[in-house]
Structures are given as structure tokens and as C-alpha cells.
C-alpha positions in Angstrom: 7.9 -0.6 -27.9 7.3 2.4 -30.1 3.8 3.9 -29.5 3.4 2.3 -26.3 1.5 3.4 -23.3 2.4 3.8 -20.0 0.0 1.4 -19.1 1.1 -1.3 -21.5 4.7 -0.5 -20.5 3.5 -1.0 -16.7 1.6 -4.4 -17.6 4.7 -6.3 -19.5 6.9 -4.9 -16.5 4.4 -6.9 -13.8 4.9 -9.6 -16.1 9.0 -9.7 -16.7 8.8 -9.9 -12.8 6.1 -12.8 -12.8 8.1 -14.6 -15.4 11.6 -14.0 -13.7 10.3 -15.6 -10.5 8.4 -18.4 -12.3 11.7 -20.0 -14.1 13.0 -20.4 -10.7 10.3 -22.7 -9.4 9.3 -25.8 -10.6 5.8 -25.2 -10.8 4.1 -26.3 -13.9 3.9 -24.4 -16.9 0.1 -24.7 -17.0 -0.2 -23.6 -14.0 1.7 -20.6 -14.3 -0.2 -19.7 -16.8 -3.3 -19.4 -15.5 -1.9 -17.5 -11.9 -0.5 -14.8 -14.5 -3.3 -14.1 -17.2 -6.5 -11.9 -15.4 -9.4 -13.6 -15.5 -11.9 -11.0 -16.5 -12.2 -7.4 -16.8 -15.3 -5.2 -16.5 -15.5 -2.1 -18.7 -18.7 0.0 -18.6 -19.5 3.9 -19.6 -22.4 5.4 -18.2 -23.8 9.1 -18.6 -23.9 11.6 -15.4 -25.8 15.0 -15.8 -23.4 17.9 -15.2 -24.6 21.5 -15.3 -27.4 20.6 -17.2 -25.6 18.5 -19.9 -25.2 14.8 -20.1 -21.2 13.6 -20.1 -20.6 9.9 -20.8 -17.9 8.2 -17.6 -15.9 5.2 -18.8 -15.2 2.5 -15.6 -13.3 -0.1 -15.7 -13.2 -3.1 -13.1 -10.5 -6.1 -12.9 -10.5 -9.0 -11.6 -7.3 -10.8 -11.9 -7.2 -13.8 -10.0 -10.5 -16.0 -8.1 -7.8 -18.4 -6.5 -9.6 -17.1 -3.3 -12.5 -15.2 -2.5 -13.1 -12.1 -2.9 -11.3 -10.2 -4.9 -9.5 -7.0 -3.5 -8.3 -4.1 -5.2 -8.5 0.1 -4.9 -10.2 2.4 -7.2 -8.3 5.0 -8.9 -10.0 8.1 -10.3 -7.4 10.0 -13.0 -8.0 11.0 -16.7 -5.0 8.9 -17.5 -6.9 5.3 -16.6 -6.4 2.6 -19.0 -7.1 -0.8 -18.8 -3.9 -2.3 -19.1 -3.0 -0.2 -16.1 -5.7 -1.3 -14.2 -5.0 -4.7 -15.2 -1.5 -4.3 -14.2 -2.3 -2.9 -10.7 -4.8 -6.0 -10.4 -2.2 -8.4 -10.8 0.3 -7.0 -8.5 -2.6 -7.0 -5.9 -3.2 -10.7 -6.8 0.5 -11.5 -5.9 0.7 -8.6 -2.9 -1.9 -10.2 -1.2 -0.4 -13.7 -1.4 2.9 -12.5 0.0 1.8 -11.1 2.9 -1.4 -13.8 3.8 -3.9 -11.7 3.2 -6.9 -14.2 1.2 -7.8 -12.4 -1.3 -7.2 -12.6 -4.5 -6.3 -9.4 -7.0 -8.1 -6.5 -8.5 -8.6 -2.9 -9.3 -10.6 -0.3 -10.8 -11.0 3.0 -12.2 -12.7 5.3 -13.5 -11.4 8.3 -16.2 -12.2 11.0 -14.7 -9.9 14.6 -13.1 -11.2 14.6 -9.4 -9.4 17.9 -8.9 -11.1 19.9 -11.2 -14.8 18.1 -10.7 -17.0 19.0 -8.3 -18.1 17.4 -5.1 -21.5 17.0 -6.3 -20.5 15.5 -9.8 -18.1 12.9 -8.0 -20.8 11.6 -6.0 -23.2 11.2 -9.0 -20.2 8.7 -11.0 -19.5 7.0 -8.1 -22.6 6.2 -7.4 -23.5 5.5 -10.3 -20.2 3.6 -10.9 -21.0 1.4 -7.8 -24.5 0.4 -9.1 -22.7 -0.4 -12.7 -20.9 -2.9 -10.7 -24.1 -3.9 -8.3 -26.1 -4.6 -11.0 -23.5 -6.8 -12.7 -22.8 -9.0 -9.0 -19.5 -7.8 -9.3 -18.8 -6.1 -6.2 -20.0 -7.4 -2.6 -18.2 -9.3 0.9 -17.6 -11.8 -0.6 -16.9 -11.3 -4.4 -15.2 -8.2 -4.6 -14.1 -5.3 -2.7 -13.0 -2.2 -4.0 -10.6 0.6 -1.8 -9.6 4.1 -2.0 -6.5 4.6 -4.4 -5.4 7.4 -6.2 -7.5 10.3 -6.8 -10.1 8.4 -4.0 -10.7 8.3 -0.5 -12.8 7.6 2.4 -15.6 10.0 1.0 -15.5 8.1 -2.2 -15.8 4.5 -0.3 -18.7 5.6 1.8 -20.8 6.9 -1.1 -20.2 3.1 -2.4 -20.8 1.3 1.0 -24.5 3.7 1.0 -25.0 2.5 -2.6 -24.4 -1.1 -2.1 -26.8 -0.9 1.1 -29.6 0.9 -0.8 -29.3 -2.1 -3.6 -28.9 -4.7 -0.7 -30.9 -3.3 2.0 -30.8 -6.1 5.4 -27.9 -7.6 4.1 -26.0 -8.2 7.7 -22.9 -7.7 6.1 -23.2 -5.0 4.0 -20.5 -2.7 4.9 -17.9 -5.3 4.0 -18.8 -4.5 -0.2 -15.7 -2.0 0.4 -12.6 -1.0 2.7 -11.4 2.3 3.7 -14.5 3.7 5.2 -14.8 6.2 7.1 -14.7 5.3 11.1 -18.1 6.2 12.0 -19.2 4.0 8.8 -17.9 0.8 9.5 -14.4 1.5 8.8 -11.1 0.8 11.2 -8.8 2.9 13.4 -5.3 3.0 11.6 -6.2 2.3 8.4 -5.6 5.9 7.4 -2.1 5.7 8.3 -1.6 1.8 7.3 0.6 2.1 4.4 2.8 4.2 5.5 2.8 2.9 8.5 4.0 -0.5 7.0 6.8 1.0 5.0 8.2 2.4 8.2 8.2 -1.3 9.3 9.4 -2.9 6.0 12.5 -0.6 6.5 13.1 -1.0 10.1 12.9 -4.9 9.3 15.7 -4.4 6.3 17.5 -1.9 8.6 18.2 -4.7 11.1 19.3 -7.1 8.6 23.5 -7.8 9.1 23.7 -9.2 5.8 22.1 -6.7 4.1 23.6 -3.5 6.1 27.0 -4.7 5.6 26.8 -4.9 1.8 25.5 -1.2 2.1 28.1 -0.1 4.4 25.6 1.5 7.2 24.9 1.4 10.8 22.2 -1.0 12.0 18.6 0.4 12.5 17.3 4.0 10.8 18.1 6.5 13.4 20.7 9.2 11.8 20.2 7.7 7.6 19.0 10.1 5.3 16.0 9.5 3.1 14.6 11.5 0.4 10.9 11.1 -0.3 8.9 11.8 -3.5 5.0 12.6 -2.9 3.4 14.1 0.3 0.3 12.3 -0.1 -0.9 10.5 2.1 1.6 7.2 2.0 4.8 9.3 1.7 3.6 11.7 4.5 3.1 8.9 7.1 6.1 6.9 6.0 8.2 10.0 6.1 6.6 10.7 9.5 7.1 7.3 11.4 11.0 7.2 10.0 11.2 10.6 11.4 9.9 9.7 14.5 12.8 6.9 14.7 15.6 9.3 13.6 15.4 9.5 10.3 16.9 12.9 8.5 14.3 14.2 6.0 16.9 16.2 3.6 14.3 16.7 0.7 10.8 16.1 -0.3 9.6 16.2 -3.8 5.9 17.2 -5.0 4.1 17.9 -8.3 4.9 22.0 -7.7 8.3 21.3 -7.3 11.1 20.1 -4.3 12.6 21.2 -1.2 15.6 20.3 0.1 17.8 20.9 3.2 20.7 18.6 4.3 20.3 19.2 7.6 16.6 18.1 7.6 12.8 18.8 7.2 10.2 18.9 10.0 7.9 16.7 8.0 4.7 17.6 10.0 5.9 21.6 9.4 6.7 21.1 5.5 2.9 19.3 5.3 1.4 22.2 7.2 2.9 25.1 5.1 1.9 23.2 2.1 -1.5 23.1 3.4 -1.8 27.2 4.1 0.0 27.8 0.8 -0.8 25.3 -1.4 2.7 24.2 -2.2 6.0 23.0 -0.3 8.3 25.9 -2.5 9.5 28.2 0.3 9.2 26.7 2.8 11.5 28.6 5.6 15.1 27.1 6.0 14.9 25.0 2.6 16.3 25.8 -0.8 13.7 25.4 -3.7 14.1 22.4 -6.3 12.5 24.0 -10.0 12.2 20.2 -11.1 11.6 17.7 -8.5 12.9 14.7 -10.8 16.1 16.2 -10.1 16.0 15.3 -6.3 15.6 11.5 -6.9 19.2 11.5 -8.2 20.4 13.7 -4.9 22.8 11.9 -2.2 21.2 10.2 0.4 21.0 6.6 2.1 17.3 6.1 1.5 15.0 7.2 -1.5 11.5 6.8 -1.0 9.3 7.1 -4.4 5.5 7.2 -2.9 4.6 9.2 -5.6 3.0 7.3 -9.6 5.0 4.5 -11.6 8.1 5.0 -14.1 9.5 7.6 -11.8 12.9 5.9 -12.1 13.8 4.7 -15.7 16.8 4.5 -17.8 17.4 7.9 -17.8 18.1 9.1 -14.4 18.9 5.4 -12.9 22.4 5.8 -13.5 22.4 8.9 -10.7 20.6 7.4 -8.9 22.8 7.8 -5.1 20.7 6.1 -2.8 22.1 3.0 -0.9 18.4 1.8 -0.4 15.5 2.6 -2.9 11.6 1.6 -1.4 9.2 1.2 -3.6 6.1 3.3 -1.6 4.2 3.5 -4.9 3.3 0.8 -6.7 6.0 0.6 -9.9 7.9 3.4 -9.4 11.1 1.6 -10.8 11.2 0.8 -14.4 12.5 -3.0 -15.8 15.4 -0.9 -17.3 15.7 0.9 -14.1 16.4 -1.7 -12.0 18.9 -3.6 -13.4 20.9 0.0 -13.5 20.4 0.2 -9.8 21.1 -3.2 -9.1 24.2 -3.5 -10.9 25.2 -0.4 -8.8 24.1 -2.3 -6.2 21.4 -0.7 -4.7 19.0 -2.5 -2.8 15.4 -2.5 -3.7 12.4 -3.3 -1.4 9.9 -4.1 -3.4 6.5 -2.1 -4.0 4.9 -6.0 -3.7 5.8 -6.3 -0.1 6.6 -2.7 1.1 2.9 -1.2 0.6 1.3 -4.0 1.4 0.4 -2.4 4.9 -3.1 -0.9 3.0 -4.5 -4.4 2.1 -3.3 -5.7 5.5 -5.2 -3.3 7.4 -8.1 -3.3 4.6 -8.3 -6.9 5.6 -8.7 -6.7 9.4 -11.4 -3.9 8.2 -13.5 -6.6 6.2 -12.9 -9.1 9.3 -14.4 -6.6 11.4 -17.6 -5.5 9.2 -18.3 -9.5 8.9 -17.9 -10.1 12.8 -20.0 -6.7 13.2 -17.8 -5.7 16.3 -15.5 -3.1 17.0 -12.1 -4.9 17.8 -10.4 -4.7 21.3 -14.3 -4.0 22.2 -15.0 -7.2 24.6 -11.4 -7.8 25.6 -10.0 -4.2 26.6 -11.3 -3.4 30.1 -10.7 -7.4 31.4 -7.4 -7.4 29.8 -6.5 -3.9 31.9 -8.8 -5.3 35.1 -6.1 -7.9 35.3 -2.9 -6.1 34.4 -4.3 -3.4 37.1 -4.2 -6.5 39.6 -0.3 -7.4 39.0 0.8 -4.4 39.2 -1.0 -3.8 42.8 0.2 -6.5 43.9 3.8 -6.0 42.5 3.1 -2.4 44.5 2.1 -4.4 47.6 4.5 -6.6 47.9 7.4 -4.6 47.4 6.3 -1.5 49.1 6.9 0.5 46.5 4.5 2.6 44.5 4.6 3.0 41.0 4.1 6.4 39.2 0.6 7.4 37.7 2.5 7.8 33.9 3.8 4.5 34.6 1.1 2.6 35.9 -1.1 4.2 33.1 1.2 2.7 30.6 1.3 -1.0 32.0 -2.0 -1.1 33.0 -3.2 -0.1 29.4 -5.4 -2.5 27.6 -4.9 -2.9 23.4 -7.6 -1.3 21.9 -8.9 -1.0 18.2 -5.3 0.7 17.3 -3.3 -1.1 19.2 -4.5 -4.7 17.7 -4.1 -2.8 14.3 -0.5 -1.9 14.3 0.3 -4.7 15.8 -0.9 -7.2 13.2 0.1 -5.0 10.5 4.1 -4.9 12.2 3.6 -8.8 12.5 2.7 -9.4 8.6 5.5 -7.2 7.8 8.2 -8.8 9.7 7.1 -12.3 8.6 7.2 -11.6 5.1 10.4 -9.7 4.9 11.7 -12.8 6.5 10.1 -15.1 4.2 11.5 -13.1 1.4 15.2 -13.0 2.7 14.5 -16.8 3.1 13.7 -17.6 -0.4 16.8 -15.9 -1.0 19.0 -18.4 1.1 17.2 -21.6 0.0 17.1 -20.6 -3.5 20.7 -19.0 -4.6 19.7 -18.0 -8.0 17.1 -15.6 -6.7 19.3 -13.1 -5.6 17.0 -9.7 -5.2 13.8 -8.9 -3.0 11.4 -8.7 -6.3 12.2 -11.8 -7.3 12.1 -13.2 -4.1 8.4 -11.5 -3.7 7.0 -13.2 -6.5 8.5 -16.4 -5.8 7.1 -16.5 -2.4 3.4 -15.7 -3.6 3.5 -17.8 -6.8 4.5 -20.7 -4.3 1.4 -19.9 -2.3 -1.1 -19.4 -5.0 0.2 -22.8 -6.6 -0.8 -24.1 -3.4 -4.1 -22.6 -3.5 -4.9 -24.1 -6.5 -3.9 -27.3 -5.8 -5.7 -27.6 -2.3 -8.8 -26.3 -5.1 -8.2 -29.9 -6.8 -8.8 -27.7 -9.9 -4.7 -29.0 -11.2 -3.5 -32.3 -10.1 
């Protein structure tokens, strides 16, 4: 344990969880092995020119599991990238991805580099030159691997990859499915900006519902009037905090790499993200009282807490004080192995970083469906679907005499467009897998958490791959 790095530490976490699942299934041995160990990882270093000097980039690609085809995973640009993290972060994708029916299997990247002190022009130049590193080697493409924005990335970066891939690949018809999170003019999809979040909100709504659950907590059903805390104003705990707002949900504080803010009788979220933008921070912010260390706000009373921020942000230290009824995992890993059974003891109840932000690869997916079908969807079926809605509801008008009003027609007569079709199919994967989850947990009695359960689900599933493969008897 001594000497170990946070990546390491991350790595035998994913794999206490893998192996705490697998002893409740009767899958064989062999075959657990193989769904758990990564199948390959890439490291390259390549030199960049900057201001006239040449500076040596290290990148790192991982592919955990080829179960299915291709491979899907972000790419995370900090100083701090190892490969056991990005190893670890692979396999959670391998096992996200399976819970929530997504056919992919798992991976990730990185690349150690600071993209807040590096210039625009020097990030193009490595992740250009990154994406050709992994061009060159077949290791990226529609239908072998492809990469996302993660930490310290974004849209920008993933265009500058999708132009890459097409210079090296030029004709290819479906070229702009080598990577997800594109921008919208470039082959990317409405909603996916706001998809994670977006799918926490309905990963708690779903848990919010649940009698079981709620009464073991002691709360009301549904989120309207709880009190959540969030950690990280990014861009997942900004739209999680801003859908759960929008349902009732009492923002007391917020928590950032500057510092916190709290107010117990709530935040505006879009107001809090708008000062920090003018100011640069969330401190001051008018009708708040400042928090010098924004650790200390994780361990303030509230019903939910909502870490969206980097992993091992609760550990054995602060679990204890932990007051939150309901802890959700926005980040991936945010709860230590020590952490959690401190907060489970207490009896807090933990959805799981597995299923809760699994609404980016969800929509990442219908993304890649729609660069391979080339077609934007709701495109062919918008205009008939309203055409025909229009004619109920004149004949509905007709027949009872009655007229509707314009706001009201508008809204029945609306056909789903690229959005719509979006946040529906990202609400459906989220209900079905909380369900499936909560089911594992009545058909199997010793599984009695949501982490457990997660794993349990998707190392069912990828079994089955394999075994549809004929690869294990």
C-alpha cells in the first residue's frame, strides 16, 4: 500500500468491485478472468515543436475488453495521467457499457499534458499528432475504437481527431464515427453536451421513486424539496445540478477547485455558474457564505451529495461525516473501497458511478449510430409524424366544437426531433437499468448494494457475449 499511486489505488478499487460481484455468480473462474484483465494497452511519446523547442508528449491508449466491437472510451488530457489510471477508467467503461446495453466494449486514453496552461495552438499540434500515433497503429476507427472528450478535453479536441482521421482515411463513408462528442456542425448530436448530466438527473429521479429504497432513508418520494450538495461545476455537475433544480431540488452548496459556497436556503445554479464565469471563481457569490476548503462541504448536512468532480474525493478520512442520505457517484470513483463500507454501514445509499454516468456513452452511442447511418435523426420522420398529429387534433377540434389554444396545439402537434429522440432514449436506458440493478438485488439476496449489483448485471452480460462468441464452451 505504501508508495502507491493514485492510479494503482484506483485500479485494485475497480478490481475489489469486479471480484465482489464475480463470487456471487457462478460463472467460471476462467472466464472471469479473462472479462477482468485489459487486453492491451498502447503507450507512445512523440515530440511537438513549442516556441521553437522540441518537447517529447507521452499518450497512452487502452483497450480493455474486444468482447464486442469497437472499443469506446474518453480521452483525458492532465499531467497526472498514468497508465494504471487509464487502465482503470477502461475497465469501468468495459463494464458501464454492458450495464446499460450499449455494444461496446471498454477503453480510454490520455495524454500527460496541463491543458490550462498550454496553448491553443500547442493542443492542436499533440492531438493531432496523438490521433495519427493511433492512425498509424489501426487503433482508432468506427469500428475498432472510438475515443471521446474526458477530462481536460472537449468537442474542439474531438474534431481536431475526426479532421485527422479523415485526412489519413480520406472517402472513407464513415469517417466521422472514428470519435464521439463532436461538435454539431461536424457530425456530432444534439444533447450530447448535456448527456451525462442529464442521465444523473434520471438515475436519481428513478431511485427517488423507489418505496423500498425511500423508506429505508426516511424521505418523501420524488426530488422536489431534498437538498443536494454538488462538488465540481464542470460540465456534468452543472447539468445534473441544473435538471434536479429544475424538479425542485434545493442547491444549498456547491464546491470547486477555488473553494465552496454554501447557502441553506439555496443556490440559483445558472446564477452561481454565470458569476463564476465573469469572475473566475464561485467565492462571493451574493447571498452565499464562502467555504476556505471545499472538502469540508462533502461532510455538510444534506439528503443528497453529488461528487462530479475526480476520484478518492471520499476516503477514510472524511467518510465517517459524511451526512448525506444519498451519495451519487457523477465522477467516475469518487468513493474510495474504505469509503464505502463507512457509508454503507451508516447506511447511506450509493448509486453507483457504473450506472449513474453512464448517460455520456449512451448518447456517444446514438452519436456513432448516426455518423454510420449518415442522417440526422428525427430528419425523415418529424414533419409526417406532426402532419398526422395536426390531423387528430383538427378533427378532435371539429368534432367537438371547440378550439384548442395555439400554445396547446403547438405542443401536441409537435413532432420529436433530433433532441427529443435523444433524451428519450437516454431516460429509457436509465430506467431499465436501475431496474435491472434493483432486480439483481431481489433474485440474488447476498448482493445487497447498487455496485455490486452493477457489476453483477454486466459480468452476466459479457459472460454471455463470450459465449454466443463460441470462444468458452
Amino acid at each position: 500500500m505504501n508508495g502507491e499511486t493514485q492510479g494503482k489505488q484506483f485500479l485494485r478499487s475497480v478490481h475489489h468491485y469486479f471480484d465482489e460481484a464475480a463470487r456471487h455468480t457462478n460463472i467460471d473462474p476462467g472466464i472471469l478472468e479473462q472479462i477482468k484483465v485489459c487486453n492491451s494497452v498502447y503507450k507512445v511519446n512523440f515530440p511537438v515543436e513549442v516556441d521553437g523547442k522540441v518537447v517529447v508528449y507521452e499518450g497512452i491508449r487502452a483497450q480493455h475488453s474486444h468482447h464486442k466491437l469497437p472499443t469506446k472510451g474518453g480521452i483525458r488530457y492532465s499531467i497526472h495521467v498514468d497508465e494504471d489510471e487509464v487502465i482503470a477508467l477502461a475497465t469501468l467503461m468495459t463494464f458501464k457499457c454492458a450495464l446499460v446495453d450499449v455494444p461496446f466494449g471498454g477503453a480510454k486514453g490520455g495524454v500527460k499534458i496541463n491543458p490550462r496552461t498550454t496553448s491553443v495552438e500547442v493542443l492542436e499540434k499533440v492531438t493531432r499528432r496523438y490521433a495519427s500515433e493511433l492512425i498509424k497503429k489501426n487503433l482508432i476507427g468506427p469500428g475498432m475504437d472510438v475515443p471521446a472528450p474526458d477530462y481536460g478535453t472537449s468537442s474542439r479536441e474531438m474534431a481536431w481527431i475526426a479532421d485527422t482521421y479523415h485526412t489519413f482515411k480520406y472517402g472513407e463513408t464513415n469517417a466521422l464515427g472514428c470519435v464521439t462528442g463532436k461538435p454539431v456542425g461536424q457530425g456530432g448530436i444534439r444533447g450530447r453536451t448535456e448527456a451525462t448530466g442529464l442521465g444523473i438527473y434520471y438515475g436519481l429521479r428513478e431511485a427517488l421513486q423507489d418505496t423500498e429504497i425511500i423508506q429505508k432513508l426516511h424521505l418523501n418520494s420524488g426530488l422536489s424539496g431534498k437538498r443536494m450538495i454538488v462538488q465540481g461545476l464542470g460540465n456534468v455537475g452543472f447539468h445534473a445540478a441544473y435538471f434536479c433544480q429544475q424538479d425542485g431540488v434545493i442547491i444549498t452548496g456547491i464546491a470547486e477547485r477555488e473553494g465552496g459556497i454554501f447557502n441553506p436556503n439555496g443556490l440559483n445554479i445558472q446564477e452561481v455558474f454565470r458569476h463564476r464565469t465573469e469572475s473566475g471563481s464561485i467565492l462571493n457569490y451574493p447571498g452565499a457564505s464562502n467555504v476556505e476548503n471545499s472538502l469540508d462541504l462533502l461532510t455538510y448536512e444534506c439528503d443528497i451529495l453529488l461528487p462530479a468532480a475526480l476520484e478518492n474525493q471520499i476516503d477514510q478520512h472524511n467518510a465517517a461525516d459524511v451526512k448525506a442520505k444519498i451519495i451519487a457517484e457523477g465522477a467516475n470513483g469518487p468513493v474510495t473501497q474504505a469509503a464505502e463500507k463507512i457509508l454503507l454501514q451508516k447506511g447511506v445509499f450509493l448509486l453507483p458511478d457504473l450506472y449513474l454516468n453512464a448517460g455520456g456513452v449512451t448518447v456517444s452511442y446514438f452519436e456513432w449510430l448516426k455518423n454510420l447511418s449518415n442522417v440526422r435523426f428525427g430528419r425523415m420522420g418529424k414533419r409526417a409524424e406532426e402532419a398526422s398529429l395536426r390531423r387528430i387534433v383538427d378533427t378532435i377540434e371539429s368534432t367537438t366544437g371547440r378550439s384548442i389554444g395555439a400554445k396547446e396545439r403547438k405542443l401536441l402537434i409537435h413532432g420529436a426531433d433530433e433532441t427529443d429522440l435523444v433524451r428519450s432514449g437516454l431516460e429509457d436506458t436509465m430506467i431499465l437499468a436501475y431496474h435491472e440493478m434493483r432486480e439483481v438485488m431481489r433474485q440474488t439476496p447476498s448482493v445487497n448494494d447498487l455496485r455490486t449489483a452493477a457489476f453483477f448485471d454486466a459480468t452476466q452480460k459479457i459472460a454471455v457475449s463470450y459465449h454466443s462468441l463460441g470462444i468458452f464452451p
